[in-house]
C-alpha positions as CSV (number, residue, x, y, z in Angstrom):
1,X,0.7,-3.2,-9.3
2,X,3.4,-0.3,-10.4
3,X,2.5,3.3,-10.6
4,X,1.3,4.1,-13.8
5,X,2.5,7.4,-16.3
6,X,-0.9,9.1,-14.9
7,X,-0.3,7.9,-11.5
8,X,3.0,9.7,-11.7
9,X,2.0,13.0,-13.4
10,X,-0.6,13.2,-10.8
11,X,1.7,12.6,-8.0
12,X,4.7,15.5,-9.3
13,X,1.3,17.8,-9.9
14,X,0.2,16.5,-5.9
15,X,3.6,18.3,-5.1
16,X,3.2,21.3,-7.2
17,X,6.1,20.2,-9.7
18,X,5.6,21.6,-13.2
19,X,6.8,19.1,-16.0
20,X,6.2,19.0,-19.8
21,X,6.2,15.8,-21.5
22,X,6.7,14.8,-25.1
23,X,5.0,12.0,-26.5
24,X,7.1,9.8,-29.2
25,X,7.8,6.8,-30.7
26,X,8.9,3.9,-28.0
27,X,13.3,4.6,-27.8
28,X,15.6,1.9,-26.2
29,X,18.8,3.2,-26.6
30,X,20.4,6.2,-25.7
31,X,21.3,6.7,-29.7
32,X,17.7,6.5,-30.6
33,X,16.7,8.9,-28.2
34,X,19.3,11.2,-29.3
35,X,17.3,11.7,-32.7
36,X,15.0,14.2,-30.3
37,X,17.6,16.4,-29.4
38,X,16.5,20.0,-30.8
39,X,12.7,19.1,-29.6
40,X,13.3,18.7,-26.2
41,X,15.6,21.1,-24.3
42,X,17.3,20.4,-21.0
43,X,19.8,17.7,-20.6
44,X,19.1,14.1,-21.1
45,X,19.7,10.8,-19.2
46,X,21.3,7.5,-18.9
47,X,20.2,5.4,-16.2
48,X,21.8,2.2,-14.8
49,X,19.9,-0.4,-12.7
50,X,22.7,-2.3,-10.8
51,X,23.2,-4.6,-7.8
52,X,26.1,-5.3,-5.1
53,X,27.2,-8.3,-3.6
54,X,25.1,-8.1,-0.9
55,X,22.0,-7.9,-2.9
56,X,21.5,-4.0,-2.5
57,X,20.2,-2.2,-5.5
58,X,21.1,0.8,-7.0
59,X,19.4,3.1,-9.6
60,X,22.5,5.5,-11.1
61,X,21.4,8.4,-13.0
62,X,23.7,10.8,-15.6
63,X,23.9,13.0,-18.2
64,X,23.5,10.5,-21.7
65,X,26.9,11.2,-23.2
66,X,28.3,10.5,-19.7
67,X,30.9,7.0,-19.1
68,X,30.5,5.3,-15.8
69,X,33.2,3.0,-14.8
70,X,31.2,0.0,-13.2
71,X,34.6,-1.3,-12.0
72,X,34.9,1.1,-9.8
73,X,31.8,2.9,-9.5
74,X,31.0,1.0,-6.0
75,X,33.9,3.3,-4.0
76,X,31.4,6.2,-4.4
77,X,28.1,4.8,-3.9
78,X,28.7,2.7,-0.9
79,X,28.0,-0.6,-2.9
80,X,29.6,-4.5,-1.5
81,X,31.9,-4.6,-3.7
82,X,31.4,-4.1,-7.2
83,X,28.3,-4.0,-9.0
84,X,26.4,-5.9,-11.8
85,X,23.4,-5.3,-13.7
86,X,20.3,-6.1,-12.1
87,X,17.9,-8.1,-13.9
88,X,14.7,-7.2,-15.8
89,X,12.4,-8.9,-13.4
90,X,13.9,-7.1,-10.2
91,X,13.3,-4.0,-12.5
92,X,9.9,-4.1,-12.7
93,X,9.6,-5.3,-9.3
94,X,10.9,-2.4,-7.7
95,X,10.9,0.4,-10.4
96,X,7.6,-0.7,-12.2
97,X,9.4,-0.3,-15.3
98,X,10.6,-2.9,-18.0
99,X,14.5,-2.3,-19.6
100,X,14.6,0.6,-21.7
101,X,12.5,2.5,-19.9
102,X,14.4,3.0,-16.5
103,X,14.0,6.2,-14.8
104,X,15.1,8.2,-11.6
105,X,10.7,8.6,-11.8
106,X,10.4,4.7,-11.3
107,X,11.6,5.4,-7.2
108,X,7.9,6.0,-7.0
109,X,7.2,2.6,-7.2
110,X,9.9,1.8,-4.8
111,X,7.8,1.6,-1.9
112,X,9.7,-0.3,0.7
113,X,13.0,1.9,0.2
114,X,15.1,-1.0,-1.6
115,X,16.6,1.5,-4.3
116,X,19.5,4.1,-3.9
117,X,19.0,6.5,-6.2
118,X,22.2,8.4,-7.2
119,X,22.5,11.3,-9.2
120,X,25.2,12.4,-10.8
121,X,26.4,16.1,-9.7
122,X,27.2,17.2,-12.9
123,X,24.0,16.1,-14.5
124,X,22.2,18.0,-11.8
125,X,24.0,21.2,-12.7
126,X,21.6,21.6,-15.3
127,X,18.4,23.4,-14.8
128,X,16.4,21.0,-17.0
129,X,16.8,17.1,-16.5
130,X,14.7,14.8,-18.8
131,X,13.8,11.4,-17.8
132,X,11.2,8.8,-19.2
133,X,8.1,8.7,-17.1
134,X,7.8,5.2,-16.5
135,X,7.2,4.6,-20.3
136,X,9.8,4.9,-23.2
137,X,7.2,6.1,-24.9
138,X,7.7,9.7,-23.8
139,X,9.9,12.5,-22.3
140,X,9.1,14.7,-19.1
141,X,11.1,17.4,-18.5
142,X,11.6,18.5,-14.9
143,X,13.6,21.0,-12.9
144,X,16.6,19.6,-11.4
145,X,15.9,20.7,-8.1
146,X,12.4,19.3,-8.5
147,X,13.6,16.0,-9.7
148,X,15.8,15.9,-6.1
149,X,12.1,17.3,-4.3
150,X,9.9,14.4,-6.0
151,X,12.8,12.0,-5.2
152,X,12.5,12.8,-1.5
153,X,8.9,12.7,-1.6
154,X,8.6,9.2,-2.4
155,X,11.0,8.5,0.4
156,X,14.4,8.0,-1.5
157,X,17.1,10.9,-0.5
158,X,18.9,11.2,-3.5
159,X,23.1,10.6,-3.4
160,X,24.6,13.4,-5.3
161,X,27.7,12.3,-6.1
162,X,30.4,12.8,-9.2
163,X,29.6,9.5,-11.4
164,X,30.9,10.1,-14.4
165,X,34.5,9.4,-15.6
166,X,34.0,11.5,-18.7
């Protein structure tokens, strides 16, 4: 059974990571979610759930206005070859969350270490990152350097690495 939202808030306040969250109406799209923007400082995310060749899973996670070129977004990561989307099912099987809701938070439901999570550097330069937590249904801000803390807590060692092609 996946970690739930108070699973996870107790978890990041387990670590002594302070996070505000925003409760709103469910968003799907990074568009929607851009209606927000004035409420919730810090910068927001995109996340993409992808798969190599080889059946290795990948969790990528950038700034929302940022362009990822899937094509060749394997050289960096250390993907088989290139990537696809993985499906909703493997989603919720190793993130606990269903699409639309996908956030670097769901590696705490990654319990056997099947996800790399990636961050891109120049999301991370921001002080504030905002992610879903593990609900579309709300926002939780969290320090950057926290996010990276909380990552490594739940046994993922975050790649920091320059995704984004714009």
């Amino acid at each position: 059974m996946p970690r739930t939202r108070a699973d996870l808030m107790a978890f990041l306040d387990g670590l002594g990571i302070q996070t505000k969250t925003v409760d709103h109406p469910p968003l799907y799209t990074v568009e929607q979610s851009q209606a927000l923007r004035g409420e919730i400082a810090g910068a927001h995310t995109k996340n993409l759930f992808v798969k190599d060749k080889k059946g290795r899973y990948f969790l990528l996670t950038v700034g929302e206005e940022a362009e990822v070129d899937l094509k060749t977004v394997h050289q960096l990561i250390g993907a088989s070859g290139r990537v696809s989307f993985g499906k909703p099912d493997a989603l919720m099987e190793l993130l606990g969350v269903q699409p639309g809701a996908v956030t670097a938070l769901g590696v705490i439901n990654d319990t056997s270490g099947l996800v790399t999570l990636v961050l891109d550097a120049g999301l991370m330069q921001n002080e504030i990152v905002n992610c879903h937590p593990l609900t579309n249904e709300a926002t939780t801000s969290i320090a950057s350097n926290d996010l990276v803390r909380f990552a490594e807590a739940t046994g993922h060692a975050p790649l920091v690495l320059n995704l984004a092609t714009a």
